[in-house]
C-alpha positions as MATLAB code, in Angstrom:
seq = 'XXXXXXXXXXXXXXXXXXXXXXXXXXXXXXXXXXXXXXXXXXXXXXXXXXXXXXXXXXXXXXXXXXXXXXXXXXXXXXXXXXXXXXXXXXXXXXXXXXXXXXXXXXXXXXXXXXXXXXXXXXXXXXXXXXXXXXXXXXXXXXXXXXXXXXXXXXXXXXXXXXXXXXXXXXXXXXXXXXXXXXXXXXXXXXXXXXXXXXXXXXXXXXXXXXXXXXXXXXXXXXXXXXXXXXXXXXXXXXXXXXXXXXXXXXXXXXXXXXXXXXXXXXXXXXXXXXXXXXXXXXXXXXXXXXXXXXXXXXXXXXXXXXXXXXXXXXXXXXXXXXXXXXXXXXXXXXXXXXXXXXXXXXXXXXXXXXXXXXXXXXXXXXXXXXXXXXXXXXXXXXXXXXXXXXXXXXXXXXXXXXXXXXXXXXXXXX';
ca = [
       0.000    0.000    0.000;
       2.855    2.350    0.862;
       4.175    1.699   -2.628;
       1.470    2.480   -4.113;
       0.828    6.026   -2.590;
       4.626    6.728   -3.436;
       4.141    5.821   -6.514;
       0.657    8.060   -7.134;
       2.657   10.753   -5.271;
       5.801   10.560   -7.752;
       3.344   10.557  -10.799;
       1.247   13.532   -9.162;
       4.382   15.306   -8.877;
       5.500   14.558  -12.525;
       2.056   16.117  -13.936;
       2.833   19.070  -12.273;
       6.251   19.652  -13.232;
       4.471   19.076  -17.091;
       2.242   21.684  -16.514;
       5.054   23.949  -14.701;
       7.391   23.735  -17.652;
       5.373   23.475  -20.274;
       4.290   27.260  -20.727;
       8.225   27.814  -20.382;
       9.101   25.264  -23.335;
       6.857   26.520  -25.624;
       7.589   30.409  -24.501;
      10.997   29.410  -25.820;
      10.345   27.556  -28.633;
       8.361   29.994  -29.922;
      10.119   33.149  -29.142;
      13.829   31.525  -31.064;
      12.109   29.137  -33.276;
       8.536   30.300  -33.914;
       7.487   32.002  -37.431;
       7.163   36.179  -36.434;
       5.516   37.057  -39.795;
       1.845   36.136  -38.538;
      -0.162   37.417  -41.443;
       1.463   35.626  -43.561;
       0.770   32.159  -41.333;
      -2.513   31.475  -42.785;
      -3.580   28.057  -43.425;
      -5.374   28.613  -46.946;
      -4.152   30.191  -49.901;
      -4.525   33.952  -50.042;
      -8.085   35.019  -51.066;
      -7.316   38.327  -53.194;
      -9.867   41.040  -53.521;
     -12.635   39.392  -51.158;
     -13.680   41.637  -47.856;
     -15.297   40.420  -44.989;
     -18.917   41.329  -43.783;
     -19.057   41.601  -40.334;
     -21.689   41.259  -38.282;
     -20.938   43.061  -34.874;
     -22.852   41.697  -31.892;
     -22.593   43.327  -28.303;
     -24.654   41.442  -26.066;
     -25.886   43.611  -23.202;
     -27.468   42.153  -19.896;
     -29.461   44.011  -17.625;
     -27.475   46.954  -17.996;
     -27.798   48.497  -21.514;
     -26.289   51.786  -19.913;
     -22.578   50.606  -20.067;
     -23.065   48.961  -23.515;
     -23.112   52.491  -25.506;
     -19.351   53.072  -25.172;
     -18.893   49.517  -27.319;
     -21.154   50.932  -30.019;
     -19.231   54.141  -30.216;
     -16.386   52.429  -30.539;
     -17.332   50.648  -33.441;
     -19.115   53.435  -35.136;
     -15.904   54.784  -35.279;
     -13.781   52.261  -37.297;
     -11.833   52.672  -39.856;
     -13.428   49.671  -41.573;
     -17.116   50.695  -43.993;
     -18.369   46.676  -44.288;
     -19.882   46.151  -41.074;
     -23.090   46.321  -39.150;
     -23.956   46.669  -35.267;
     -26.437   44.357  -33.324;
     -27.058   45.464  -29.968;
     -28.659   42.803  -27.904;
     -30.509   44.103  -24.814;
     -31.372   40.991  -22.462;
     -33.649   42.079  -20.046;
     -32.613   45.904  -19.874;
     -34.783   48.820  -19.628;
     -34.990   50.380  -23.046;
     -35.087   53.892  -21.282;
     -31.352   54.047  -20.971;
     -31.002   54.366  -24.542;
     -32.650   57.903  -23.713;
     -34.447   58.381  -27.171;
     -31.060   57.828  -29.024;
     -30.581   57.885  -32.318;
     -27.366   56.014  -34.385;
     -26.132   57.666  -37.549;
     -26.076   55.733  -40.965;
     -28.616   53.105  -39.680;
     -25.503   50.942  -38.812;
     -27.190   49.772  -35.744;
     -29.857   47.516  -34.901;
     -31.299   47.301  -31.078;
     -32.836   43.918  -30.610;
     -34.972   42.898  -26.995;
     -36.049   39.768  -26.939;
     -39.668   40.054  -24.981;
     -38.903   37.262  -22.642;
     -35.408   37.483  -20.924;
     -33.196   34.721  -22.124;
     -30.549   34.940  -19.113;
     -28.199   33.251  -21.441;
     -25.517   34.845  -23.597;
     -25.693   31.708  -26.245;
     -29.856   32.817  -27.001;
     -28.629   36.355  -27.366;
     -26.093   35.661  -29.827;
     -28.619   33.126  -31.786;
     -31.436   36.345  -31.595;
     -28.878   38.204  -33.380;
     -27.845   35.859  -35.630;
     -31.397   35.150  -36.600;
     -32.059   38.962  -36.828;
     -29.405   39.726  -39.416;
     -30.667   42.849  -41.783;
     -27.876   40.851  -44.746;
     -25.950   37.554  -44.967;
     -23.202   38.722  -43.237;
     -19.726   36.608  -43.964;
     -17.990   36.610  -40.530;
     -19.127   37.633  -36.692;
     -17.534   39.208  -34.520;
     -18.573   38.887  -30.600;
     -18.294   41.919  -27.978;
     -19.337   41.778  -24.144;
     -21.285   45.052  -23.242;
     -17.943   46.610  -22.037;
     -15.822   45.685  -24.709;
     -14.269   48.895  -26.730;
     -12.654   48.175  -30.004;
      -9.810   50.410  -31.083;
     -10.402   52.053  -33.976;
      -8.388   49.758  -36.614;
     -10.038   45.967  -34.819;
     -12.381   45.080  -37.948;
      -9.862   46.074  -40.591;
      -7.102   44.284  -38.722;
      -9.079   40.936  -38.205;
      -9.721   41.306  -41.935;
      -6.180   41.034  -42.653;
      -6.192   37.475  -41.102;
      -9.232   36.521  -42.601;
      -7.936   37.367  -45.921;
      -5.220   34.812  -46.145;
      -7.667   32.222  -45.274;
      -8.397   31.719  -41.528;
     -12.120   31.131  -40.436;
     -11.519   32.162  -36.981;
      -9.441   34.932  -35.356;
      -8.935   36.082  -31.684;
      -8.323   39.678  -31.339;
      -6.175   41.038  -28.150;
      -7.948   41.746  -24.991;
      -6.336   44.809  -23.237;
      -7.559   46.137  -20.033;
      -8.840   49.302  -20.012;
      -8.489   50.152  -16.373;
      -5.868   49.993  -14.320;
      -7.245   51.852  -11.561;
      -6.931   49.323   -8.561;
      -4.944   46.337   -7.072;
      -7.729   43.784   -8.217;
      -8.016   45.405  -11.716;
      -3.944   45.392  -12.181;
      -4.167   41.678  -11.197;
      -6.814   40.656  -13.259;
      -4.773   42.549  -16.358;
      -1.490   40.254  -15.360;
      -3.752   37.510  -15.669;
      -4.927   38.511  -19.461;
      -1.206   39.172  -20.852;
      -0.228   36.318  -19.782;
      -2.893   34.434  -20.965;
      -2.792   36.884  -24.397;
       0.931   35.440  -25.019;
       0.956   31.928  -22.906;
      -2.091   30.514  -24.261;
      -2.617   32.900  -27.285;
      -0.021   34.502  -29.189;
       2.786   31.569  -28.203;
       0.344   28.182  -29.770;
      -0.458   30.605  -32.894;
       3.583   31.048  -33.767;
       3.843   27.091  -32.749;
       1.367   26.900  -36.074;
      -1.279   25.633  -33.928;
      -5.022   27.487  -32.502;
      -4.818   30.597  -29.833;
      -7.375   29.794  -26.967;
     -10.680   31.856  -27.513;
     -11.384   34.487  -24.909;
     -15.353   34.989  -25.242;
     -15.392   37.935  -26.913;
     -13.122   40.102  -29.390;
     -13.554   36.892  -31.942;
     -14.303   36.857  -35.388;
     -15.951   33.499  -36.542;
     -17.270   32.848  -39.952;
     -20.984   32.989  -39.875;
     -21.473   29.687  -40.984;
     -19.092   27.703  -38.756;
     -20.826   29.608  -35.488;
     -24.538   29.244  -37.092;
     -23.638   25.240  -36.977;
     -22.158   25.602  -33.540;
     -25.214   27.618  -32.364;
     -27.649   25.012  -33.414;
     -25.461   22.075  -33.307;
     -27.076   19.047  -31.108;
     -24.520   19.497  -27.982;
     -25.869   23.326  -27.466;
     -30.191   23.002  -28.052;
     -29.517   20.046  -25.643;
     -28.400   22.631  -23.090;
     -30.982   24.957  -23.726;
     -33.923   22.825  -24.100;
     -32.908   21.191  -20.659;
     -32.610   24.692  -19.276;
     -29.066   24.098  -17.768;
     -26.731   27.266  -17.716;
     -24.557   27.549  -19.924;
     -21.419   28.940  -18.480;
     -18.443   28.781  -21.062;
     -19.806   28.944  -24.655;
     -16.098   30.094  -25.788;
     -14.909   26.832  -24.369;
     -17.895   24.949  -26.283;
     -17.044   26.957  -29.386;
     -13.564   26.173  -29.077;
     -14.106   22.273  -28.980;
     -16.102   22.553  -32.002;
     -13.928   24.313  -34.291;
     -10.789   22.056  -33.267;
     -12.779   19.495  -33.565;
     -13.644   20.646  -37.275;
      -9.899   21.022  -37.636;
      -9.638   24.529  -37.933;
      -6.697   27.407  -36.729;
      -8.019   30.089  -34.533;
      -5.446   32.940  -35.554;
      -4.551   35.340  -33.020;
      -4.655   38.926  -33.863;
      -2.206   41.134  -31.138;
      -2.474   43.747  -33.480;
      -6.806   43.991  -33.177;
      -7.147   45.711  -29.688;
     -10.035   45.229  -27.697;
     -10.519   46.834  -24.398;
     -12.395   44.986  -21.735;
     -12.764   46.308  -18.015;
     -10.903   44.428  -15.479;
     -12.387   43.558  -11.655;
     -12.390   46.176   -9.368;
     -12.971   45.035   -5.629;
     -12.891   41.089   -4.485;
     -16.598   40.257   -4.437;
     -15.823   40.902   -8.437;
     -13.316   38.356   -8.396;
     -15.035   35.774   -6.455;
     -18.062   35.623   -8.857;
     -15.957   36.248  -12.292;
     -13.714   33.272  -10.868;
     -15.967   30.920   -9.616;
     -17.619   31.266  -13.353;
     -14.206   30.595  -14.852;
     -12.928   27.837  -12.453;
     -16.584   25.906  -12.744;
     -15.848   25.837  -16.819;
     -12.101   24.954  -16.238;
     -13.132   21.596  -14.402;
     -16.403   21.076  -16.842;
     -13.959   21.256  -19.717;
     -11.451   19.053  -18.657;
     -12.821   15.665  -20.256;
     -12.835   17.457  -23.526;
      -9.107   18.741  -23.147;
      -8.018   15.406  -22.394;
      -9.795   13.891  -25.515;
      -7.803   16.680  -27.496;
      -4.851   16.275  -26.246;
      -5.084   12.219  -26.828;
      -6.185   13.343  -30.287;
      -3.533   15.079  -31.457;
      -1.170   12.924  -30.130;
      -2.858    9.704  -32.023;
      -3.626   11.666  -34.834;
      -0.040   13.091  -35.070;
      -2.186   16.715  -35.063;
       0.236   19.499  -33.333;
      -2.847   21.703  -33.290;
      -5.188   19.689  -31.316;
      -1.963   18.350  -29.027;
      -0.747   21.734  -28.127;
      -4.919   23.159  -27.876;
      -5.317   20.311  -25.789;
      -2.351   20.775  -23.671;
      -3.104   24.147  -22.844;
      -6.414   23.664  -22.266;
      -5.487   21.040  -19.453;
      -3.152   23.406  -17.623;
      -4.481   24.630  -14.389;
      -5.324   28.309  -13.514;
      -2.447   29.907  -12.048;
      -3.049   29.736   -8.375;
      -4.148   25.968   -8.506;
      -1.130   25.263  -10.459;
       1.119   27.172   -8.058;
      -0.492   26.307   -4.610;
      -0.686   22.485   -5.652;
       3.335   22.510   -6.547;
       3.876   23.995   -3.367;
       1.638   21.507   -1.717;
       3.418   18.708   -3.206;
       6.826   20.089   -2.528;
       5.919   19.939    1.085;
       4.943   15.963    0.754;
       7.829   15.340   -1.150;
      10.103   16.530    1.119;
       8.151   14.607    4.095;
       7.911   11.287    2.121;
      10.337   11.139   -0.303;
      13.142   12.909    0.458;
      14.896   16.183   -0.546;
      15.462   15.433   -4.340;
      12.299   15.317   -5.188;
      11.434   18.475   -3.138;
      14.109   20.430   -4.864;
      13.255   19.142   -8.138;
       9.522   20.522   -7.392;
      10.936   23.960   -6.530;
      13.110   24.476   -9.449;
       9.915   23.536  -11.457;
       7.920   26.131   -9.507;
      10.883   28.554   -9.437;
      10.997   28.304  -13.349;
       7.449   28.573  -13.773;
       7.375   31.988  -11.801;
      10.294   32.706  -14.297;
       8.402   32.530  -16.855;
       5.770   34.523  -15.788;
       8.028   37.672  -15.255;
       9.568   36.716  -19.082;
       6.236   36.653  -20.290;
       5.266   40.544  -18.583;
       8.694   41.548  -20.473;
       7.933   40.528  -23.611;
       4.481   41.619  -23.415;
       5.652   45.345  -22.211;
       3.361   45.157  -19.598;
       2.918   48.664  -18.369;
       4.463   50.466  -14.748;
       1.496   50.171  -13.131;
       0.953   46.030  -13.678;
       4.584   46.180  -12.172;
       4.245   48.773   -9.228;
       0.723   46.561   -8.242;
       2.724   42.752   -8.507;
       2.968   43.118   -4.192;
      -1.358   42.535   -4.263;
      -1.231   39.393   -6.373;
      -1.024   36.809   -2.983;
      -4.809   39.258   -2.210;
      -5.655   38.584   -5.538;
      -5.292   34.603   -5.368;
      -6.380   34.687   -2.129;
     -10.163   35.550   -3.400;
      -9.517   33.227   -6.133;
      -9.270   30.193   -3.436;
     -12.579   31.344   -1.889;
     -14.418   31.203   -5.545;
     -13.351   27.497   -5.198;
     -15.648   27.464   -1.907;
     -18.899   28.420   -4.795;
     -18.423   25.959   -7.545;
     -22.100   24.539   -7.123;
     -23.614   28.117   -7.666;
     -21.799   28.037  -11.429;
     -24.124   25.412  -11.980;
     -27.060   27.324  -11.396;
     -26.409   30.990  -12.119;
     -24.610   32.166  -15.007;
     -22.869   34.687  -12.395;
     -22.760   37.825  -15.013;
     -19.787   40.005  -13.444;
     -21.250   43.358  -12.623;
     -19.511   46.402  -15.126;
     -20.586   49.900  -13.528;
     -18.273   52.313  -14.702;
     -19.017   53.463  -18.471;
     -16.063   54.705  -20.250;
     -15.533   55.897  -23.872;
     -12.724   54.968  -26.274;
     -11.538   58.006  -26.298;
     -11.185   58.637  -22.389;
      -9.701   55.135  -22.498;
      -6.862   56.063  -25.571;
      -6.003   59.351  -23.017;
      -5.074   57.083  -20.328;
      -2.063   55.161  -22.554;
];
């Protein structure tokens, strides 16, 4: 029996030195080794002289309010082929205050019975298109597009990709929980993002800022796997997960575009983080069968895509990852002695590396630097959203955005 516990220890221990080293690997790899030209990276054959449609969907809930900004921002691209669907789910129409968008480039849609799910709102839209538009591109309510994000995801598109993943940049940096949440997103933006995409294989999609071609989502929107969900009334709380599967599984290359800026609002206080995290960790654990079957995919099917999607998609959140090294570290040294405790801290030791390597290359700004000191706060709220896993299950958990800001005001700030 003893045996066998060492044994389940020693393999415990191996799995996470994987995941420790793996984001370091590929950061490597892919920094010496990894093709820089991205635009020209696409897996089809140039498609000269064709421009994509967009359909622009901002999917507002219960606060319509801090959904204008996004509109704004779009109005104001430098891209003509494009049309706005504003989807208010259960809001109260009198915060639009009687207003009026130029050019009749934007269509409100409210649904007269809430749907509560951000999967019905995107199908409303869908099914409410004023043309056949070609690709879609999917904001949250707080999401603010710099000015050149359609014409840059068209780039992509144009030499052949289906899908594309714009960059998600915070927009506020204004407290400790905000800054945290923003280290979390560039590393994410270049560990799980920008570093598979130069490896030649899919960047992980972050919910919104994504440009799918219409057909592809219209078959994930109605595919079998997602009416099941609805029809059973079950909440669905990571559709970009879900929409992830199904493209990989469909063999395609989510691009990632760092050049297509879109601004999302970070957490402010901890009751933020809690909620958003519990959300997040809930879908983590959910999607784990479905990772697996990736990974063992790819590695079968000799597919570096769906091994190094799949891979990624396995790795635990940051503070799991880190607090469960630790953990094992500890054991280690207890039960087996102080190689395998030292081996555990160089992995965790290079892991934390790797982190800091990562905020260099990204040029993460002073104040993600000056706020590092509040990230043991910030993981500390993290461990409590592991306390409210069960709620996931019943509430979608929509994180609360209260503070309205324009692209411009947003632009001043950098």
């Amino acid at each position: 029996m003893e045996a066998i516990l060492f044994l389940l220890l020693k393999l415990a221990s191996l799995l996470a030195l994987w995941f420790l080293l793996f984001p370091l690997v590929a950061t490597a790899v892919s920094f010496f080794w990894g093709k820089r030209n991205n635009v020209q990276l696409g897996n089809m054959p140039q498609q000269v002289g064709e421009t994509a449609d967009f359909g622009c969907i901002i999917t507002a809930y219960r606060n319509l309010t801090v959904a204008l900004p996004a509109v704004d921002a779009l109005l104001m691209q430098n891209y003509s082929n494009y049309h706005i669907y504003l989807i208010a789910d259960d809001c109260d129409i009198a915060e639009l205050d009687n207003r009026i968008f130029p050019d009749g480039r934007v269509t409100v849609l409210m649904p007269f019975v809430p749907f509560h799910a951000k999967v019905k709102s995107i199908q409303y839209a869908v099914e409410n298109y004023i043309r056949p538009h070609s690709h879609t591109v999917v904001f949250d309510a707080d999401n603010l597009a710099a000015p050149g994000f359609l014409m840059e995801l068209n780039q992509y598109l144009q030499q052949g990709y289906h899908v594309v993943q714009g960059k998600r940049t915070a927009k506020n940096l204004d407290t400790i929980y905000a800054c945290a949440d923003a280290t979390g997103e560039i590393y994410k933006n270049y560990i799980e993002r920008y570093v598979p995409y130069l490896l030649g294989s899919s960047a992980t999609i972050a919910g919104s800022g994504m440009a799918v071609q219409t057909g592809l989502l219209k078959e994930f929107l109605y595919s079998p796997q997602i009416m099941q969900l609805l029809e059973s009334g079950r909440v669905i709380v990571a559709e970009d997960k879900l929409l992830q599967n199904f493209l990989l599984n469909r063999r395609q290359v989510i691009a990632f575009a760092k050049e297509a800026i879109v601004y999302d609002e970070k957490v402010k206080a901890a009751a933020q983080v809690k909620r958003q995290r519990t959300r997040w960790l809930y879908a983590y654990f959910q999607n784990l069968p479905q990772a697996a079957r990736l990974t063992a995919r790819g590695i079968w099917g000799g597919s570096l895509n769906l091994f190094i999607a799949g891979v990624f998609a396995l790795i635990p959140p940051l503070f799991i990852l880190l607090f469960g090294s630790v953990l094992l570290a500890l054991v280690n040294f207890g039960f087996l002695g102080s190689r395998w405790f030292m081996v555990m801290a160089l992995g965790i030791a290079l892991f934390i590396v790797n982190i800091f390597w990562v905020l260099r290359l990204s040029n993460a700004p002073r104040q993600i630097w000056q706020a590092l000191w509040g990230l043991p706060l910030f993981i500390f709220n993290q461990m409590l959203a592991l306390l409210h896993l069960k709620q996931a299950g019943k509430s979608f958990l929509h994180t609360q955005h209260t503070a309205p800001v324009g692209i411009e005001q947003v632009h001043l700030k950098k």
